[in-house]
N, C-alpha and C positions, 0 to 999 in steps of 0.2 A: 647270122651274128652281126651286130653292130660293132662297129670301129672300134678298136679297143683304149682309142684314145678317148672314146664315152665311157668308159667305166673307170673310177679312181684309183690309184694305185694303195692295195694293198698291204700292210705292216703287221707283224704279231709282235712284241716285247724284240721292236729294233729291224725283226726278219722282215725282208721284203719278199712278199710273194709272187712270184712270176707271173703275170698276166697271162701267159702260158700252159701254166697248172691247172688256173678258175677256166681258162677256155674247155680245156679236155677232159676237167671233170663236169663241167656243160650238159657236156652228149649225156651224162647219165641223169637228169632229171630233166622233166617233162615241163612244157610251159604251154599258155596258149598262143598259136601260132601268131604270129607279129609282133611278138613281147618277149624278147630275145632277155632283159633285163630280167626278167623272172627267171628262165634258169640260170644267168649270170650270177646270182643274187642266194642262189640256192646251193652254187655250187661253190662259191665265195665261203659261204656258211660253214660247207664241209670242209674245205682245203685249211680254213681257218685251224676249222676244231683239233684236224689230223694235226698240222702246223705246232697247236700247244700241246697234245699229246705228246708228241715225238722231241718237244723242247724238254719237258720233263721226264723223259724216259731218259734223256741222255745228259742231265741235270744229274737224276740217282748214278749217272754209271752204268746204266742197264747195256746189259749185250744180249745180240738176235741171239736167238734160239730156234729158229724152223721149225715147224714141222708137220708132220703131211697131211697135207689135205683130203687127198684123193690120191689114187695109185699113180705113183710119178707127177702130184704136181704137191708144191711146198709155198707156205707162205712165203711173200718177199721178207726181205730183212725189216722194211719199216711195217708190215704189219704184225711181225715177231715182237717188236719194240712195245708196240700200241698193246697187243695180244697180256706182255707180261706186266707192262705197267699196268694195268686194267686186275691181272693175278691179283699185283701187290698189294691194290688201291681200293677194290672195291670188294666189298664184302657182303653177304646175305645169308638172312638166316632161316633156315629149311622152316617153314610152318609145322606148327606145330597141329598135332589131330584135332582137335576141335578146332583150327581155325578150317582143318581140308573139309570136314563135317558141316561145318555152317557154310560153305562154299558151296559145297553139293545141297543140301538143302536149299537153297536160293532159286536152284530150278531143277529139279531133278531130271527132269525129260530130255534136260542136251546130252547125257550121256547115253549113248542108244548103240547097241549093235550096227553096223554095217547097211542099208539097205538094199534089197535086189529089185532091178528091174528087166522088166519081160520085155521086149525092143526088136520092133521091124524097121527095116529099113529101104531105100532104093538109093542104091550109089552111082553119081556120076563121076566118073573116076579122069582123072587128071592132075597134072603134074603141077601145084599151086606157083611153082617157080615158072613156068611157062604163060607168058600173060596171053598170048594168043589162048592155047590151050583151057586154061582159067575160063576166059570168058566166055569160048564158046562150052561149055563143058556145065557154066552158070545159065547160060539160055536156054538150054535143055532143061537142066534142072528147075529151073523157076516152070518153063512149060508145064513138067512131070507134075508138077506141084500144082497146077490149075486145075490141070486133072482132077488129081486128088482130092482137092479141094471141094470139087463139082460134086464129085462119087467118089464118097469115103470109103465106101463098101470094095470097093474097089482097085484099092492098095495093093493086095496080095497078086493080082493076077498084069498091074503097072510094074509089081517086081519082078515076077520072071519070066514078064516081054524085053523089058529094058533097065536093069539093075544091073552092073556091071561088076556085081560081088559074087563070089559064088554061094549066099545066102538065097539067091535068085530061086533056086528048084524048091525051097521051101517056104515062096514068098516074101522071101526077103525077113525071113525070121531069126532074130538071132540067139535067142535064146535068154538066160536068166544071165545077167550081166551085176554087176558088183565095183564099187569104188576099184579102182585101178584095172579093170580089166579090159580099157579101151583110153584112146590117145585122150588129152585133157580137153580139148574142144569138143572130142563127142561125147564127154562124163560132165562135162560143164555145162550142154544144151539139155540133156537126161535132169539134170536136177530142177529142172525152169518147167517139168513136165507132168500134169496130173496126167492117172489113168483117162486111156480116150486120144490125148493131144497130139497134136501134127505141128514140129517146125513150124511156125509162122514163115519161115525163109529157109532154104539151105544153108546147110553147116559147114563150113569148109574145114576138111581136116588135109594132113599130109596126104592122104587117101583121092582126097578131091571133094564134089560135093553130097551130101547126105538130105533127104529128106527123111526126118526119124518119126514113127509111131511110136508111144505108149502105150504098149496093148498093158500092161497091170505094174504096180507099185507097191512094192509090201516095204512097209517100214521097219524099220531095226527093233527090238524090241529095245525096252527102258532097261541097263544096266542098273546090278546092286549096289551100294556103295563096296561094298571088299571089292566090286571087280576093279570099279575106276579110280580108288584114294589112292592108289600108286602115282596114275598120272595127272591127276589132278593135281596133289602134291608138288609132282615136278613144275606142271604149268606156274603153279603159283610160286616154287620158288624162283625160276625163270623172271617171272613177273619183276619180281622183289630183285634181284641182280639188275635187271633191267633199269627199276626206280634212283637203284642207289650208282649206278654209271653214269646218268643224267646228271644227278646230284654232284657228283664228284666231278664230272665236265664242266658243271657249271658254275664250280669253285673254282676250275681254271681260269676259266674268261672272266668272272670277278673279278680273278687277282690281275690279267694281264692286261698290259696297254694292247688295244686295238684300235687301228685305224683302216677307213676307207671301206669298213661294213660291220652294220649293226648288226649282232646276234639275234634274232626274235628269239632264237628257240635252242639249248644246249641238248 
């Protein structure tokens, strides 16, 4: 982070924002490394937007109202605030059937049942929190993977000399796999995969590292419209809530004096 005496001091409608606040909401957006100003700049944006939120939730009067998120955890009090002012403020209205109809018709093929895929693999198993561990654990596997590479035919008999899964007696086969049936790094490398493919590089999951075949790829088939207008529906009133929160954020920072950061974007 650069000196905080390089970044301007902050105001909403009078409030001075703590140099403070923009540091720590920082850490949650990304910038390119040496450009400490770009997430200064992004997080300035956010603390801004929260800032006039939370001025006009307690402008109406508004009191928190909590409530749970997840088993024992609760929103804070300022995001109860934001949560009902957003209730009061923003509105959208459910599409109506022929708008979900001409929706779906625009591509009919994204709506597809599930896909399965058939998936061998050879694991080098280690502890990705152990960087010794890690790495040697990556040197193996990159070797395993030359192998392979060399003699592809030859996969099944690299998994159950040295695959550290107990998938190993059958080759390192894992059977017909399906969205969520495996951590997200090894369902996120499976999608990048036609029938045939080998990891270009090991996969590192909590597990340690993966070198994945594609042994076959059957695609979801194309849903009807009755199966998918429910959700499509929601997607698109989602959508349209979405449009008009922007909209209505963006009637805040019109009305407010702001100083010490441009808005690009409400």
């Amino acid at each position: 982070m650069e000196p905080r005496a390089l970044f301007p001091e902050v105001t909403v409608n009078g409030q001075t924002i703590p140099q403070a606040d923009i540091a720590a909401e920082a850490q949650n957006h990304a910038a390119p490394k040496g450009k400490p100003g770009i997430a200064w700049r992004k997080a300035a944006d956010a603390v801004v937007i929260r800032a006039l939120l939370l001025q006009e939730a307690k402008s109406r009067g508004l009191t928190p109202d909590s409530q749970e998120l997840a088993p024992g955890k609760f929103e804070t009090e300022e995001e109860a605030l934001i949560r009902g002012l957003l209730d009061l403020s923003v509105d959208a209205d459910a599409p109506t059937a022929e708008a979900v109809r001409e929706e779906w018709l625009k591509y009919p093929s994204r709506f597809r049942a599930p896909p399965l895929w058939e998936v061998s693999h050879i694991l080098c198993a280690c502890d990705p929190r152990d960087e010794a561990a890690r790495d040697k654990a990556l040197v193996r596997a990159n070797a395993l993977l030359a192998k392979v590479k060399e003699v592809p035919e030859g996969f099944a008999a690299l998994a159950k000399s040295d695959s550290d899964c107990g998938s190993k007696s059958a080759g390192g086969t894992l059977g017909q796999l399906g969205p969520g049936d495996t951590v997200p790094e090894f369902e996120a490398a499976l999608r990048d995969l036609a029938d045939g493919d080998i990891t270009p590089a090991p996969v590192l999951t909590r597990h340690g590292y993966h070198i994945i075949r594609m042994d076959a790829v059957a695609e979801g088939q194309v849903l009807p419209f009755e199966v998918v207008q429910g959700k499509i529906a929601e997607a698109m009133e989602k959508a349209g809530w979405a449009r008009a929160a922007k909209a209505y954020v963006t009637s805040l920072v019109d009305a407010a004096e702001i100083s010490g950061v441009e808005l690009r974007s409400a």
